[in-house]
C-alpha positions in Angstrom: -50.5 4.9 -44.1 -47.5 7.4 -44.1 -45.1 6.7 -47.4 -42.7 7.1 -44.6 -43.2 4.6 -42.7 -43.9 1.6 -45.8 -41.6 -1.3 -44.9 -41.4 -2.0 -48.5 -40.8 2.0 -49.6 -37.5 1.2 -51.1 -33.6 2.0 -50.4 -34.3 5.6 -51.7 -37.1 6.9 -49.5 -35.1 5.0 -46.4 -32.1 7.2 -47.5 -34.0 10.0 -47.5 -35.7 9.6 -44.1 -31.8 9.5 -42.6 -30.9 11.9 -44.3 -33.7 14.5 -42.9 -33.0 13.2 -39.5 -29.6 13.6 -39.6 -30.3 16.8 -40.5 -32.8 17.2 -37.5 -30.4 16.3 -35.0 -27.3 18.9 -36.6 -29.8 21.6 -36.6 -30.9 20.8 -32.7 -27.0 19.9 -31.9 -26.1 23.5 -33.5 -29.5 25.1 -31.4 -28.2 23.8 -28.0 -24.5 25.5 -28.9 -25.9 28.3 -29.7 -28.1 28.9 -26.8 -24.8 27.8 -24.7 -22.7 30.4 -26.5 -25.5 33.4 -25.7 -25.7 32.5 -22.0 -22.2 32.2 -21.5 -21.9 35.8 -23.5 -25.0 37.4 -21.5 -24.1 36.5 -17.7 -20.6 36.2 -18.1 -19.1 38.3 -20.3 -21.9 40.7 -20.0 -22.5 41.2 -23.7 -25.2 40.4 -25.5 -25.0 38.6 -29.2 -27.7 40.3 -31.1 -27.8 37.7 -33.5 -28.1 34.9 -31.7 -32.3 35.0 -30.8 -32.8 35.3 -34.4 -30.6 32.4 -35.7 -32.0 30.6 -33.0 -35.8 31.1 -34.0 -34.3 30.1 -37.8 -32.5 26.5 -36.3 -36.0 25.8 -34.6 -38.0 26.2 -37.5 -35.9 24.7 -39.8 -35.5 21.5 -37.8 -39.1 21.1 -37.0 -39.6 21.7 -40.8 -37.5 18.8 -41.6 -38.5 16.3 -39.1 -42.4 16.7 -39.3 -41.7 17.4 -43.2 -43.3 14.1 -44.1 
């Protein structure tokens, strides 16, 4: 049984759980822009943002780091 998942956990841990997916869902929210951003840059503008692979990589991790955190 997942401490997670207890019915009868208590108001903190439930807080807690919204709070991480919240946070799951910004980080993915803000991944999705940011691949947007570096197509529209690539194939129209023709320039390539050198940061944005990295960052990217970082927003993954991150948000499968909070959501599979417990």
């Amino acid at each position: 049984m997942n401490i997670f998942s207890a019915r009868s956990a208590g108001p903190f841990l439930g807080r807690l759980r919204a709070a991480l997916t919240a946070m799951s869902v910004a980080l993915l929210a803000s991944y999705f822009v940011l691949v947007l951003l570096q197509v529209f840059f690539r194939y129209v503008l023709n320039e390539s943002l050198f940061w944005a692979e990295e960052l990217g990589w970082r927003h993954l991790a991150a948000t499968f780091a909070s959501r599979y955190s417990n």
